[in-house]
N, C-alpha and C positions, 0 to 999 in steps of 0.2 A: 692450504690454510690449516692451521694446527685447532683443535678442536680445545674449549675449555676444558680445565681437568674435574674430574667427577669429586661430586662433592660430597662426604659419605662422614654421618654422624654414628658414635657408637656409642650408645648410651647403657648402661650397665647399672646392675645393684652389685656388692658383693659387701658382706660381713666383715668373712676374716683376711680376705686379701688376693685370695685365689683366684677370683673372677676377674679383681682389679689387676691382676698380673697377665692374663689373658688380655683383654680389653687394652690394656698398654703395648704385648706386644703386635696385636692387632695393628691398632694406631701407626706403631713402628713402620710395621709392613703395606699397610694403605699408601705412608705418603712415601714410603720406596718404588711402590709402583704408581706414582704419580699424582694420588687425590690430594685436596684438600680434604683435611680433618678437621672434625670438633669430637672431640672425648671428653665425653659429660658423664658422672654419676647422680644418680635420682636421691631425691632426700631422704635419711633415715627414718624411718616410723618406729622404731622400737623401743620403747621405754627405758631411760638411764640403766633404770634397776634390772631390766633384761639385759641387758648390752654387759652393764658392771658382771656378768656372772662367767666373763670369758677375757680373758686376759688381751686376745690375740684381737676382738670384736673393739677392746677401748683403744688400742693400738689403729685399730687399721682406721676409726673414726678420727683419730687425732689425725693421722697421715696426707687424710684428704679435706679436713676441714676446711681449707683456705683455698680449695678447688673449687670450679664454678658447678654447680648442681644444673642437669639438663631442665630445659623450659620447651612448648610446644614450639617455639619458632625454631629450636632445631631441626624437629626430623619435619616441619614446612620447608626449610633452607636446603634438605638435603635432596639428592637424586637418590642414594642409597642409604639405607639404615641396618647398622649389626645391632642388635642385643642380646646385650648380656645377663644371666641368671644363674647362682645356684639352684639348683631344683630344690624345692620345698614341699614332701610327700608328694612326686612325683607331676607338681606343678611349677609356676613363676612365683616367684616371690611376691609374697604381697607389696613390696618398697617397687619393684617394679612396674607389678601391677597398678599400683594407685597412679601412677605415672600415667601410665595409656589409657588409663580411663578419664583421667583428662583433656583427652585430645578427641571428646568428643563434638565442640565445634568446631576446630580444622578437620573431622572427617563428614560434619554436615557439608562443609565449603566446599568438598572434594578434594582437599588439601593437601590427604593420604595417600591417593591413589597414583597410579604409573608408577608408583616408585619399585624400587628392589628391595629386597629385604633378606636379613640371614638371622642368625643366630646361633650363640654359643654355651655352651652353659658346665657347670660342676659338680659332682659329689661326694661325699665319703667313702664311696663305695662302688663298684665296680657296675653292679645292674641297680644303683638308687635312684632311678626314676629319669637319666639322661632321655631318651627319646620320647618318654612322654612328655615331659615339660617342654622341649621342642616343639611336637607336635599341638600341644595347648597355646605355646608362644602362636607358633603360626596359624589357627583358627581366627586369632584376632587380625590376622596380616588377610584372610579371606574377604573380612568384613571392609577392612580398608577400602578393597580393592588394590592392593598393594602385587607385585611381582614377589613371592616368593624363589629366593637360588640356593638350593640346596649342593653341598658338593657331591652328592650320588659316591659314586667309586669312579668317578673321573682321573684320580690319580693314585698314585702306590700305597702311597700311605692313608689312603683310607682304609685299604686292604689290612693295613696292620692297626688302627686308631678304631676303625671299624662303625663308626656315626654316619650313616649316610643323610641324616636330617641336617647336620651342624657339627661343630664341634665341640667335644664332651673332653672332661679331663676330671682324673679320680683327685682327689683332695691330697695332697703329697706331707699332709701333718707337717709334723717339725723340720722338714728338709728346707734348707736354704736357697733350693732351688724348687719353686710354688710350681712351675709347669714343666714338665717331660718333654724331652726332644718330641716325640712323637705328637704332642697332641701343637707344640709350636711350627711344626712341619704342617699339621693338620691349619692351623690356623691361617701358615700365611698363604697354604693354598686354596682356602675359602676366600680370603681378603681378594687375591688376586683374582679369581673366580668373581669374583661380585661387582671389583672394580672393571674388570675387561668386559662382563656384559654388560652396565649400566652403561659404558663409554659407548659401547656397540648400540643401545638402544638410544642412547643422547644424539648420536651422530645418524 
């Protein structure tokens, strides 16, 4: 008998688009390897007149406007959860953050817990605080009770991407192309990673 396929929510912040481009190819890669997805972004918290001061920030907000913004009943629906973050001084964004501080009564319920969990995150800069907002992201995934699955160096390319918490990508500025082979290599073998043990833990 064929086993449901795993149900895996990735909920993400991102600004200028970088993270939203991670997070999409994520998505991609999940229902390649089988899950159901939901790819929600969290709602903006930052003031017009902040936002207006970046050309790329009024852009990426218009792009996703008429997308559905995540609610707690997603990562309740899901078996595994990705999130997504630019690092912000070496922590989760606060549009993120305000997110999971919401879900403080599905983690009274138990609601959080058993599940998997990863995450992925961005910066301008090569050592801008990628593994510790990781490492912050997942303190909140302790409290859950939640399964954190890291990709360790399980595969080649972390060898070269070199994130063993998650996957991290440097901000690619004005390139046309927002994410690097390498860190899209990085991503779908976290996806597959997450998806193949939560199916293994389902079953």
């Amino acid at each position: 008998m064929m086993s449901d396929p795993v149900k895996l929510a990735i909920i993400y912040y991102s600004s200028t688009g970088t993270v939203d481009a991670m997070a999409r190819h994520a998505a991609t890669m999940a229902e390649k390897a089988g899950a159901e997805v939901r790819l929600r972004h969290v709602e903006e918290l930052a003031p017009d007149d902040v936002v207006a001061t970046q050309d790329e920030w009024v852009e990426h907000r218009k792009a996703v406007a008429d997308e559905p913004t995540a609610v707690p009943d997603d990562v309740v629906w899901a078996d595994a959860v990705l999130f997504g973050t630019p690092t912000r001084f070496g922590n989760v964004a606060s549009q993120l953050k305000q997110f999971i501080d919401t879900l403080g009564p599905q983690w009274g319920e138990g609601k959080l817990a058993d599940k998997t969990y990863a995450g992925f995150t961005a910066a301008k800069t090569m050592h801008g605080g990628h593994e510790s907002t990781l490492l912050a992201l997942y303190n909140t995934i302790h409290h859950f009770g939640g399964i954190v699955v890291p990709p360790g160096y399980t595969d080649d390319i972390k060898f070269e991407e070199g994130n063993p918490y998650g996957v991290s990508q440097v901000d690619q500025g004005d390139s046309d192309e927002p994410l690097t082979d390498t860190a899209s290599e990085a991503l779908t073998h976290l996806v597959n990673r997450l998806v193949t043990i939560t199916g293994k833990l389902n079953s």
